[in-house]
Backbone as XML, in Angstrom:
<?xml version="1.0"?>
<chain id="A" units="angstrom">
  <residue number="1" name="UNK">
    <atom name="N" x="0.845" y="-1.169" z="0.000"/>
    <atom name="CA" x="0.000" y="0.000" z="0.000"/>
    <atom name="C" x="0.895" y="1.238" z="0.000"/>
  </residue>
  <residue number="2" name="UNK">
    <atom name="N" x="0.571" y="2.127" z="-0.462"/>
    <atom name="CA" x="1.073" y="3.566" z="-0.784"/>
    <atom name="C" x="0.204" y="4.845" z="-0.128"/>
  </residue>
  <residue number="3" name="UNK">
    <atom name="N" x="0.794" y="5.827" z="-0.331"/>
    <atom name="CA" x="0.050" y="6.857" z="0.348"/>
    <atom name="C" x="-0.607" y="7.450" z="-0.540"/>
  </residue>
  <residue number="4" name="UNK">
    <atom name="N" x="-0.635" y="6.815" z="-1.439"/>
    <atom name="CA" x="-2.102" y="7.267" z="-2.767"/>
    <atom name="C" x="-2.938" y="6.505" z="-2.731"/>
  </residue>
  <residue number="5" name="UNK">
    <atom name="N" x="-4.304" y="6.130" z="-2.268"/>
    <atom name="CA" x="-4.801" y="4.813" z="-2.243"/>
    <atom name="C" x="-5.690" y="4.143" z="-3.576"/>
  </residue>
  <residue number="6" name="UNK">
    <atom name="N" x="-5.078" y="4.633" z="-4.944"/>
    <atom name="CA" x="-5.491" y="4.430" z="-5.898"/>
    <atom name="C" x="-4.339" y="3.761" z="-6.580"/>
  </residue>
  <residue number="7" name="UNK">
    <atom name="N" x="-3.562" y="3.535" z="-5.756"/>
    <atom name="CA" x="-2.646" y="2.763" z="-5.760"/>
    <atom name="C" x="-2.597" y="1.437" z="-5.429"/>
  </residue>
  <residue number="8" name="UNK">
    <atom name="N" x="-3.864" y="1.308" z="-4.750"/>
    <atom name="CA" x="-3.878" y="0.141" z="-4.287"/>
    <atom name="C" x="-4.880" y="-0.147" z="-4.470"/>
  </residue>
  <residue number="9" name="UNK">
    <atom name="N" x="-4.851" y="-1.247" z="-5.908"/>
    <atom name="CA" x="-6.337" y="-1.720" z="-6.398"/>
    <atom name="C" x="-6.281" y="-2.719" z="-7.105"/>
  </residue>
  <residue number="10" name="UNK">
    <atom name="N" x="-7.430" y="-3.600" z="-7.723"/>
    <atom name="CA" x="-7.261" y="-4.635" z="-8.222"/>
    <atom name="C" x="-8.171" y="-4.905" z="-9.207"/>
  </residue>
  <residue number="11" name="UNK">
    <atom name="N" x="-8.634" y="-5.641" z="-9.865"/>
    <atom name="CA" x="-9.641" y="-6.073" z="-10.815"/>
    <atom name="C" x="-10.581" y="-5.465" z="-10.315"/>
  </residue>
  <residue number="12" name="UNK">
    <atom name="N" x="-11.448" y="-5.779" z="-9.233"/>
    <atom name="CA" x="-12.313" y="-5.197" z="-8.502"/>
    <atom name="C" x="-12.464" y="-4.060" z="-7.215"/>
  </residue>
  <residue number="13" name="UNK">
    <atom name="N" x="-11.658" y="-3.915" z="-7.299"/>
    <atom name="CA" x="-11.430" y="-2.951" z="-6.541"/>
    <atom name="C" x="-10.986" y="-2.020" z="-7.083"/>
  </residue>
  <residue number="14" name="UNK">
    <atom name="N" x="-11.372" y="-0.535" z="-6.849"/>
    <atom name="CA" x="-10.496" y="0.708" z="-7.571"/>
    <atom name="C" x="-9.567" y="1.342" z="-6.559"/>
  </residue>
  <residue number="15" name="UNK">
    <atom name="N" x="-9.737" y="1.311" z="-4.895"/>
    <atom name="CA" x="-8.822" y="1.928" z="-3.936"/>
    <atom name="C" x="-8.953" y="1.568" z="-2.653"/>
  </residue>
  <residue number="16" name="UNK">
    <atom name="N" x="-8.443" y="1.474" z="-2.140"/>
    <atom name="CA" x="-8.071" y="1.146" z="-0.750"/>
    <atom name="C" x="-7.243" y="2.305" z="0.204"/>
  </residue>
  <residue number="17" name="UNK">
    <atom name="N" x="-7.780" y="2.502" z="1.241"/>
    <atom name="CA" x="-7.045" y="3.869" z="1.513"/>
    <atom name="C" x="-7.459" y="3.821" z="3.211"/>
  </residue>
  <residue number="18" name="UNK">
    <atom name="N" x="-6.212" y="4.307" z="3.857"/>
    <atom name="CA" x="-6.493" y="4.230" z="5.504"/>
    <atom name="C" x="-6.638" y="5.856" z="5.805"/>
  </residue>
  <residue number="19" name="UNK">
    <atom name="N" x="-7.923" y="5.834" z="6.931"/>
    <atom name="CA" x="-7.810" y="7.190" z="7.190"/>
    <atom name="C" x="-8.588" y="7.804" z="7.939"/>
  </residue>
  <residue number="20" name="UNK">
    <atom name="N" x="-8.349" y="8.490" z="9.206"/>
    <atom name="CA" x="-8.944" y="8.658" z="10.303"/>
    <atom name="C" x="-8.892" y="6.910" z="11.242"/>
  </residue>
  <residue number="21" name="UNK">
    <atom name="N" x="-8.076" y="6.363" z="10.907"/>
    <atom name="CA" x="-8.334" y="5.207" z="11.471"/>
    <atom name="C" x="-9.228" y="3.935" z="11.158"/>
  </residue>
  <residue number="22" name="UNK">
    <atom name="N" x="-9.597" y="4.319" z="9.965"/>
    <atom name="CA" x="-10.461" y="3.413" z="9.020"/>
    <atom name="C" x="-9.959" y="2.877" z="7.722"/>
  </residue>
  <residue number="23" name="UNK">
    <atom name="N" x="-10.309" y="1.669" z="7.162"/>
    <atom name="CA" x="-10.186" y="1.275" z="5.912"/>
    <atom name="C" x="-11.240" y="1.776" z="5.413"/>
  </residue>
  <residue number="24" name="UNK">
    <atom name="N" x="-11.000" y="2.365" z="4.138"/>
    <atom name="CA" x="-11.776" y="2.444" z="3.422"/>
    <atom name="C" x="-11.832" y="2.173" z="2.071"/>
  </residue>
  <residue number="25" name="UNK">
    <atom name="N" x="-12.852" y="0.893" z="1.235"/>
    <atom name="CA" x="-12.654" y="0.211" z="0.295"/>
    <atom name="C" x="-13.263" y="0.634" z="-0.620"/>
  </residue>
  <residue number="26" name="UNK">
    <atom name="N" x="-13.036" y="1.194" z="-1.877"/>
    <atom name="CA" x="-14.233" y="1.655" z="-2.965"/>
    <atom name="C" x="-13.826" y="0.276" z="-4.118"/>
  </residue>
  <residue number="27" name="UNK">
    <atom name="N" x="-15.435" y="-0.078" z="-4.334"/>
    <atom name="CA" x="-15.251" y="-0.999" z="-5.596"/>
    <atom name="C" x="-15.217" y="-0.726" z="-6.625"/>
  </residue>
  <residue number="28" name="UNK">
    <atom name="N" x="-14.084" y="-1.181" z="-7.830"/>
    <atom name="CA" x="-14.122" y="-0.831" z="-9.001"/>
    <atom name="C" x="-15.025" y="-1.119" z="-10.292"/>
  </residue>
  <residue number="29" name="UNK">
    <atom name="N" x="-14.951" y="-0.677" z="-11.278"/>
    <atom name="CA" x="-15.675" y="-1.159" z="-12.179"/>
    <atom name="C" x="-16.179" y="-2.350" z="-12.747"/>
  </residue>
  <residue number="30" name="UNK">
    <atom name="N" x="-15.479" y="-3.043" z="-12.335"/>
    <atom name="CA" x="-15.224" y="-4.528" z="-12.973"/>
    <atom name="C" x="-15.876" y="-5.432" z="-11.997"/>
  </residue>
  <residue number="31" name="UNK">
    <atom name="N" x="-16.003" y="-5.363" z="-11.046"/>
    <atom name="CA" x="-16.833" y="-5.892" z="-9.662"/>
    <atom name="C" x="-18.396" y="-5.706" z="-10.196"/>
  </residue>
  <residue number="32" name="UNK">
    <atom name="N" x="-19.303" y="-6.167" z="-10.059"/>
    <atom name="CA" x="-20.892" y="-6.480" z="-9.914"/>
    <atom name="C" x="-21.400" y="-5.236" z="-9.942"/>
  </residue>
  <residue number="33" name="UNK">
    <atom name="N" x="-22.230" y="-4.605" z="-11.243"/>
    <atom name="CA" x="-22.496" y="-3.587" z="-11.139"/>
    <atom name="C" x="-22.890" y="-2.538" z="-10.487"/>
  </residue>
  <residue number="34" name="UNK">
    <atom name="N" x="-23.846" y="-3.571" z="-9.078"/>
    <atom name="CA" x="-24.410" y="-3.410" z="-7.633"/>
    <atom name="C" x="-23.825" y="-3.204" z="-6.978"/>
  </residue>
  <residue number="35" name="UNK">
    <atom name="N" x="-22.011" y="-3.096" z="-6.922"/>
    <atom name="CA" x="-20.870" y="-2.445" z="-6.217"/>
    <atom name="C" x="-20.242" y="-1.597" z="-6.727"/>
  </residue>
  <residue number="36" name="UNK">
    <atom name="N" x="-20.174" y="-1.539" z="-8.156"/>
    <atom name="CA" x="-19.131" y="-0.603" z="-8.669"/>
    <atom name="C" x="-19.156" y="0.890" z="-7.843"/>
  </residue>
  <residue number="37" name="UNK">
    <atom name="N" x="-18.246" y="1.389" z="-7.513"/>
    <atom name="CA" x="-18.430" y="2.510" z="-7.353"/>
    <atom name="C" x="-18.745" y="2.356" z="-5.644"/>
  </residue>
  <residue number="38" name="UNK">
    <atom name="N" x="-19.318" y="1.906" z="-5.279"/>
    <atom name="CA" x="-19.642" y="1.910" z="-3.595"/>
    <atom name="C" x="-18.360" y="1.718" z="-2.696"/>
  </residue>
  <residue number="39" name="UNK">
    <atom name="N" x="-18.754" y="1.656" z="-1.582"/>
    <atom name="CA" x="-17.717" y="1.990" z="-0.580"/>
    <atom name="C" x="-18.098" y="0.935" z="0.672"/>
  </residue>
  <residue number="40" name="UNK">
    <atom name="N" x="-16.749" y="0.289" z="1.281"/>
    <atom name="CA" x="-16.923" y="-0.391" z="2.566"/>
    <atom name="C" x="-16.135" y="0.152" z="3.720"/>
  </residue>
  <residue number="41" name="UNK">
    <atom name="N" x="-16.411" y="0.469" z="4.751"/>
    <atom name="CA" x="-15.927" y="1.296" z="5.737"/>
    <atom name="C" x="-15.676" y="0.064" z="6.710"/>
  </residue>
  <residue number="42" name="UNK">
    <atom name="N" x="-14.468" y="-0.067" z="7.331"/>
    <atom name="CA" x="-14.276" y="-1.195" z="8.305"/>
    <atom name="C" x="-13.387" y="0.050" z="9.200"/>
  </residue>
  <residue number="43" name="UNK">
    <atom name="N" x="-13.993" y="-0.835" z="10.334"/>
    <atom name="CA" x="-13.954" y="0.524" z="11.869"/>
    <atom name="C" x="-13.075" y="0.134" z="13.072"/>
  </residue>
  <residue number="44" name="UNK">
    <atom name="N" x="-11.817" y="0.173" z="13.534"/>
    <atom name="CA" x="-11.105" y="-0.165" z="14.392"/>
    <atom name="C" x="-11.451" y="0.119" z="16.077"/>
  </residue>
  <residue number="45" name="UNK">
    <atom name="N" x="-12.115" y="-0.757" z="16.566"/>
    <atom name="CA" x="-12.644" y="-0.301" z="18.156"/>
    <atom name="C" x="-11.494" y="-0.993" z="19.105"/>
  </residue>
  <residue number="46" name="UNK">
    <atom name="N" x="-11.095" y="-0.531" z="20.366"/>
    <atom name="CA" x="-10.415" y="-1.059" z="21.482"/>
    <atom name="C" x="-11.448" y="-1.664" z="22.501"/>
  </residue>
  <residue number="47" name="UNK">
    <atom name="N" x="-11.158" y="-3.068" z="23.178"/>
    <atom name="CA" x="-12.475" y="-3.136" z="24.069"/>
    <atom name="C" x="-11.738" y="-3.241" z="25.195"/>
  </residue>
  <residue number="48" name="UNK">
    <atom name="N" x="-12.314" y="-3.121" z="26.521"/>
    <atom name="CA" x="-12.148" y="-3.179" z="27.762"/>
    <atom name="C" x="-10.903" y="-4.148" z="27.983"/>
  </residue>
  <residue number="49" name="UNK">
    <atom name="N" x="-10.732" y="-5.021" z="27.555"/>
    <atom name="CA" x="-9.901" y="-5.828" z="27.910"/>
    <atom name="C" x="-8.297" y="-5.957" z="26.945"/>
  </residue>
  <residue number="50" name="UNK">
    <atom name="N" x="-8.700" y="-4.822" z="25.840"/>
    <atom name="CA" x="-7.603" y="-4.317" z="25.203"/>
    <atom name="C" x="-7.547" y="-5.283" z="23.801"/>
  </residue>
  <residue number="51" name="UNK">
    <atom name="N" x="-8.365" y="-5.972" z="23.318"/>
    <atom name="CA" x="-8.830" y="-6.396" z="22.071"/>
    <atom name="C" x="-8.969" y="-5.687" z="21.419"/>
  </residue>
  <residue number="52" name="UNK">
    <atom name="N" x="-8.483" y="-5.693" z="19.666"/>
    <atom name="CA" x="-9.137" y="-4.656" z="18.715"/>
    <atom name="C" x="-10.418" y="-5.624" z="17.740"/>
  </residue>
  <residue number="53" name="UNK">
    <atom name="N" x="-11.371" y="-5.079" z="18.113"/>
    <atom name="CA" x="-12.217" y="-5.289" z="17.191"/>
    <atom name="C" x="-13.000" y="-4.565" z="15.732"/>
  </residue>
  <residue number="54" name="UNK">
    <atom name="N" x="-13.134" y="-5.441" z="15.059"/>
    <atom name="CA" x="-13.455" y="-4.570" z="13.779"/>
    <atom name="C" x="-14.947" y="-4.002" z="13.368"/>
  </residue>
  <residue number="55" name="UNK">
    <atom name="N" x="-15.569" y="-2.989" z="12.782"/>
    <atom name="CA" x="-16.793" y="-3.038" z="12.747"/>
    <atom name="C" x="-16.678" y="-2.376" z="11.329"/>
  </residue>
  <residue number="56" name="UNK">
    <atom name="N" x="-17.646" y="-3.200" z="10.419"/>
    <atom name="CA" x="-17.361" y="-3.281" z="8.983"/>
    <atom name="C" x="-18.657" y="-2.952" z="8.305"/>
  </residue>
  <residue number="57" name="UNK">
    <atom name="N" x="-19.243" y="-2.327" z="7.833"/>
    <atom name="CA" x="-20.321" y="-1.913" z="6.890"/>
    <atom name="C" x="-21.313" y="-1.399" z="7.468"/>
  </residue>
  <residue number="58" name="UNK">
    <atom name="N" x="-22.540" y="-2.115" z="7.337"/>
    <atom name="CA" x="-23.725" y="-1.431" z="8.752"/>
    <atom name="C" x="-23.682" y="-1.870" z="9.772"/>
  </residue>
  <residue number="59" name="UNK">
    <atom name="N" x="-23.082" y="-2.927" z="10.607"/>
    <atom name="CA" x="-22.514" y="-3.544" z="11.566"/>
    <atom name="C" x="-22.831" y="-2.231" z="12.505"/>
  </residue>
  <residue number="60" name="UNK">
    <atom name="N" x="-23.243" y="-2.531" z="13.853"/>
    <atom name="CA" x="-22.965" y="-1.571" z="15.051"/>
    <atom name="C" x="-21.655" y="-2.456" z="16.083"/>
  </residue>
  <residue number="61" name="UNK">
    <atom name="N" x="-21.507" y="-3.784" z="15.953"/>
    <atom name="CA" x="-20.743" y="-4.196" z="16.431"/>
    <atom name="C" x="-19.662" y="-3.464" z="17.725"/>
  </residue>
  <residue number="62" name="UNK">
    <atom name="N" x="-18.589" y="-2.858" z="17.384"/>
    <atom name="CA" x="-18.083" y="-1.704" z="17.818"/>
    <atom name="C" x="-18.526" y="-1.182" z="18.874"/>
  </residue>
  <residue number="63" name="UNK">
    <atom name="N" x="-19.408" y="-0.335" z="18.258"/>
    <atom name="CA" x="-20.261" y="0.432" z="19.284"/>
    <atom name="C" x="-21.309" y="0.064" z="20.402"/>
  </residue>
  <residue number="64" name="UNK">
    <atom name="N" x="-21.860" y="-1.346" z="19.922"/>
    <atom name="CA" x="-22.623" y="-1.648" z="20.925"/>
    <atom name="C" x="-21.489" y="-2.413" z="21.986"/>
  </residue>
  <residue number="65" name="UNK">
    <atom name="N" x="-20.523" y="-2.934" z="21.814"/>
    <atom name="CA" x="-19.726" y="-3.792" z="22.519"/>
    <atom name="C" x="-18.972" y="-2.853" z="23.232"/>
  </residue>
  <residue number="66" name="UNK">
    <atom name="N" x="-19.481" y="-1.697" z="23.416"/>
    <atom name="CA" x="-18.479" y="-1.146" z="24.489"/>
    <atom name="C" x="-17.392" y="-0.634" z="23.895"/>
  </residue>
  <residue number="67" name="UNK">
    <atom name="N" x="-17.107" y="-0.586" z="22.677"/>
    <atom name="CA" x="-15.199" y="-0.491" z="22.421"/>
    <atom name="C" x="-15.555" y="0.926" z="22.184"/>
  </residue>
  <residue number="68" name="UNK">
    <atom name="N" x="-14.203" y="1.853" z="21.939"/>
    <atom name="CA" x="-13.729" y="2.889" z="22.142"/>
    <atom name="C" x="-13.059" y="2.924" z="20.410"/>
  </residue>
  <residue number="69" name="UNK">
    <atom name="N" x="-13.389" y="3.907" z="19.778"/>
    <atom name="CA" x="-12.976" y="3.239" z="18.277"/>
    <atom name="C" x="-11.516" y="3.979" z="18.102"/>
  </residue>
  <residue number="70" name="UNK">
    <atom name="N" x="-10.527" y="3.773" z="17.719"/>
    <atom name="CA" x="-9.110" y="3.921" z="17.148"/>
    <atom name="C" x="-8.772" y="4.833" z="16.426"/>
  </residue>
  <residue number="71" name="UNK">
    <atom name="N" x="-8.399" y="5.674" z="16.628"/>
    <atom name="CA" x="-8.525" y="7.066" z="15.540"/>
    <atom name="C" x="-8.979" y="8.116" z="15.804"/>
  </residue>
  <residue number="72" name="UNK">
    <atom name="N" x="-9.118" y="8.739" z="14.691"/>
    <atom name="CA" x="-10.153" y="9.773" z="15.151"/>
    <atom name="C" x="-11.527" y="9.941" z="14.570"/>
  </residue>
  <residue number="73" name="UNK">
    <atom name="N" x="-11.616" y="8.744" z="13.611"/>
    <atom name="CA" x="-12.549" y="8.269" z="13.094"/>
    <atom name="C" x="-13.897" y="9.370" z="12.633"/>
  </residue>
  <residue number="74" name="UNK">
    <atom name="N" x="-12.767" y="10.188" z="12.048"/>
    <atom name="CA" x="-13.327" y="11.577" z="10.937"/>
    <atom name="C" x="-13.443" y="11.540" z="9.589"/>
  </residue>
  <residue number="75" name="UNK">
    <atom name="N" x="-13.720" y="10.276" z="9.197"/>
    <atom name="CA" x="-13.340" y="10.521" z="7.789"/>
    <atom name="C" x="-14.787" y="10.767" z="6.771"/>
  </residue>
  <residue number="76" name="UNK">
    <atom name="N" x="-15.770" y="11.026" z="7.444"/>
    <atom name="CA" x="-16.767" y="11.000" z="6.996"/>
    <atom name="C" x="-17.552" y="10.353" z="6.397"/>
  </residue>
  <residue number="77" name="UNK">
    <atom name="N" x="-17.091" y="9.418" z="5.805"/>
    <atom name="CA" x="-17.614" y="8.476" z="4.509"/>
    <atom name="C" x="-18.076" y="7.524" z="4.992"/>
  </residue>
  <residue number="78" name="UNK">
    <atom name="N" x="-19.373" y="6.930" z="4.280"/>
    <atom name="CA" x="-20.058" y="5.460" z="5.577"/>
    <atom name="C" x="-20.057" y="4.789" z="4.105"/>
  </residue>
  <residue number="79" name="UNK">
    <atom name="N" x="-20.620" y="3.578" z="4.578"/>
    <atom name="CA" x="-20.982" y="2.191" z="3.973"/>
    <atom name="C" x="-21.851" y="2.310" z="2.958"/>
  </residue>
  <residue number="80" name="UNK">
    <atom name="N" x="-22.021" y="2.519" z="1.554"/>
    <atom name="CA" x="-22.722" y="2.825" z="0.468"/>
    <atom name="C" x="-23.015" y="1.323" z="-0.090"/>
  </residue>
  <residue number="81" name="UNK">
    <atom name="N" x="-22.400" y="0.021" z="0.363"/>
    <atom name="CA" x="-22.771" y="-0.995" z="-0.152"/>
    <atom name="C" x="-23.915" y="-1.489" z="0.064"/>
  </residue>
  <residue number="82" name="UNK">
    <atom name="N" x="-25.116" y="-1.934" z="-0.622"/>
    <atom name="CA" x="-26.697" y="-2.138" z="-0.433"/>
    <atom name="C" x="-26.002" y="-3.635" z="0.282"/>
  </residue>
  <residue number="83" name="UNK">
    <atom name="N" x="-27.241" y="-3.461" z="1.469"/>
    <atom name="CA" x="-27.174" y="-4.721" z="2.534"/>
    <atom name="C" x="-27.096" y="-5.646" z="2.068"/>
  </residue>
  <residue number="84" name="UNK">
    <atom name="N" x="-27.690" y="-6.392" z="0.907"/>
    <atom name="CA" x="-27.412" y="-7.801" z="0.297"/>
    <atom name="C" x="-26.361" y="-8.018" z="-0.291"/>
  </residue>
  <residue number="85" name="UNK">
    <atom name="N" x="-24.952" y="-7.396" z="-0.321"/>
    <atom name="CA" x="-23.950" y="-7.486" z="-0.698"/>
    <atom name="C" x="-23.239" y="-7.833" z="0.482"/>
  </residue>
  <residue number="86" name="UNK">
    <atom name="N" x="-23.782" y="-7.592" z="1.731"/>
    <atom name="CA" x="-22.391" y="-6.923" z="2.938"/>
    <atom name="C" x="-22.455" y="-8.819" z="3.679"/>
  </residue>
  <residue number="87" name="UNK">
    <atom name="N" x="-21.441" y="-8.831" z="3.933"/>
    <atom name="CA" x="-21.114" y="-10.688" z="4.252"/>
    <atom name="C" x="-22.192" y="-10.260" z="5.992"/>
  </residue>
  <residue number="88" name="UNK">
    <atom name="N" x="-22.629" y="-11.316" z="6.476"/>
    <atom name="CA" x="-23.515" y="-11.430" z="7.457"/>
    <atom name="C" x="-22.859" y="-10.674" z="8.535"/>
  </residue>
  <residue number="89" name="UNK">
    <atom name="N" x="-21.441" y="-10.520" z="9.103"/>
    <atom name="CA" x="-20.650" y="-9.708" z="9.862"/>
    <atom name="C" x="-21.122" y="-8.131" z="9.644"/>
  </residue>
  <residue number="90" name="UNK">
    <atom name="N" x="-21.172" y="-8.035" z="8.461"/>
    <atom name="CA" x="-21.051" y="-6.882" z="8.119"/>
    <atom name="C" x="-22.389" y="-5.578" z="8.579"/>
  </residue>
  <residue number="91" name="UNK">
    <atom name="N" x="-23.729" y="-6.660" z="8.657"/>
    <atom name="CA" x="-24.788" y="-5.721" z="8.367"/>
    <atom name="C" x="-25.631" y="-5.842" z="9.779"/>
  </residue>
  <residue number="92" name="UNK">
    <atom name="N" x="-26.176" y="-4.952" z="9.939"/>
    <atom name="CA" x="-26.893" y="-4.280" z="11.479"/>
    <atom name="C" x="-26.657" y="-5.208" z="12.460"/>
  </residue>
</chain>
């Protein structure tokens, strides 16, 4: 990974990019038309016992578990992927 995150992409994917303490994944063209272009936000939380846990798309995970999220977790951008895409982890 690079500090351009359009740098870091693949068939399906157009960028990958860390920031505010978040991944943030945009899908590329070539991916399922129902993604192209959308975005997956995966969320770095600390929990009580000093575990990092992840909270990834519409997931509240994170937040309901008590954790404290990693960053400064400003980056504005949320989860644009429609729920029937997001793996079962991922969604509410």
């Amino acid at each position: 990974m690079t500090e351009n995150a359009s740098d870091s992409h693949g068939k399906y994917v157009s960028s990958i990019d860390v920031a505010a303490g978040e991944i943030i994944i945009v899908y590329g063209n070539e991916s399922h038309s129902s993604l192209a272009g959308k975005v997956l936000i995966l969320t770095p939380f600390a929990t009580e016992d000093g575990s990092i846990v992840w909270q990834c798309g519409l997931s509240t995970y994170g937040t309901t578990s008590g954790g404290t999220p990693i960053g400064d977790n400003t980056s504005n951008r949320s989860t644009t992927v429609p729920v029937q895409y997001l793996h079962s982890a991922c969604k509410a």
